[in-house]
Structures are given as C-alpha cells and as structure tokens.
C-alpha positions, 0 to 999 in steps of 0.5 A: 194401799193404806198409810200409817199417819206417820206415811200420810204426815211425812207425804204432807211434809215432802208435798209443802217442802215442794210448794215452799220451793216451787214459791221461792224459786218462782218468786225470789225476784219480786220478792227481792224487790219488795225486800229492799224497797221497802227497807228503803221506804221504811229509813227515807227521811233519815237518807238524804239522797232519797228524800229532799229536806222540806224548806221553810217557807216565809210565813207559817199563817194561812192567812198570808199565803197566796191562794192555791190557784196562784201557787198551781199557776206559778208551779205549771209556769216553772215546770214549763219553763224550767223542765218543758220534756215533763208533764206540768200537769199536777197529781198532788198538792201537799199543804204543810203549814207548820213549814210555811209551804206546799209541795207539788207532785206531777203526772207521769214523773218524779219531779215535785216542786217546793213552794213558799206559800207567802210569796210562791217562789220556788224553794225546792225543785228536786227528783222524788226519788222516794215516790219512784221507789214506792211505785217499783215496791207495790208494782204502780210503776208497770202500771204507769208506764203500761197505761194498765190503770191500777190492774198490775198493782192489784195483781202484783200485791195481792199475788205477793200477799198470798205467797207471803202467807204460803210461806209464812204456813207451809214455813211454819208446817216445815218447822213444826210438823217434824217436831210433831212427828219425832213426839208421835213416835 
C-alpha cells in the first residue's frame, strides 16, 4: 500500500504526538523535580532559609590568618564535640578572603562550618540546605546514600538531557508539522 505525503506526515505526527506522551508520562516526576530544585538553586542567595548569610571574619589579610591545617583541626574538633552522629571527615574548603573566613563542608552530610580564619572560632554552624537540594537536582543524592560512586548521576542526567531534547524536537515537530501540512494542501 502506498501513501500519499500528507499519509506519511500525519502517521509521523501521530508516531511523535505518542513518544511526547509516552516521555511526559514516564518522566513527569524526575522532571518535577529538576523543575523546582532548580527553580530554587537559581534564587538561593536571595532565601534566607536555603543559604546561610557568609560571616565576616576578624581580619580580611592572609597573612594573619591561621594556617588551613589549624582551622581543619579546630573544624574536626568542633563537629566531634558539638554533632559526634556525623562524619568530621572533610569534603570541601571554601577560602573567601574578601570575608575574612573559610567555609567547611563534610563527607556524608550537610553540615558546614563557617570559620574566622584570624582566630579560627566558629562564626556559623549551620544545615546546607542549598547542597542537599542541589544533590536531589542532578540525582548525586541516589549516589550518596547507595554508595553507587557518580553511576546514578550519570544515568540520571544524561537520561533527563536527552528527554529534554526529545521533547524540545518532537515538541516543535508537534508544533509545526501541522502548519506544514494546512500550507501543502
């Protein structure tokens, strides 16, 4: 049986119209929560309840601040005295001179520390919000409490990317291949 092109290009409409359902559907949650995570990665330094405002330190000159080796020590010590339930095992060391402190993120949780980096006292101990809620957004969090190394987060957005561009193409097929068929007639 042979088709006329108008056939063929109403079957390759109703063919896309079914895969851009079939995605929606099966991907409507994961894409739910990219949505609004990332909605509130992108305003986290304008909500207070996400992101802690970064202290001031003592002193802004390097010269006077204590070593890192010192500040680490005095981090480990506080999160084993103050929170001994979590890791004092350090991920991240955030250096902001310009602030006069440094910010310490951990292994295995979202507690970070805020410390003056003249006199190494706790300025801020708080809950990073902000880092869990970036983990859920690009599906490190799987990764971390499965112990599955980067696999999931690969997975997970590159899965995500090539459904966002399925549907960014069949979206615009669904959109113009009728204007094209109404032109052809």
């Amino acid at each position: 049986m042979t088709y006329s092109r108008r056939q063929r290009q109403a079957r390759i409409l109703r063919v896309t119209r079914s895969i851009h359902r079939l995605l929606g559907i099966s991907l409507f949650v994961f894409f739910m929560i990219v949505a609004v995570t990332g909605a509130l990665l992108g305003w986290k330094k304008d909500v207070g309840w996400m992101q802690s405002r970064t202290a001031a330190g003592s002193s802004f000159e390097l010269s006077e601040w204590k070593s890192l080796a010192s500040l680490t020590a005095t981090a480990e010590d506080y999160m084993a005295r103050e929170h001994p339930e979590l890791s004092a095992v350090i991920d991240r060391i955030d250096v902001r001179p310009s602030k006069g402190i440094v910010k310490i993120s951990f292994e295995r949780h979202y507690h970070g520390l805020q410390l003056d980096g003249t006199t190494g006292n706790v300025l801020v101990d708080e809950y990073r919000r902000a880092d869990l809620i970036e983990n859920l957004h690009d599906g490190s969090f799987l990764d971390d409490k499965l112990g599955s190394g980067r696999l999931i987060k690969l997975f997970y957005t590159s899965i995500l990317s090539l459904a966002l561009l399925g549907f960014t193409l069949s979206g615009f097929w669904l959109w113009y291949g009728p204007k094209r068929m109404r032109r052809r007639r």
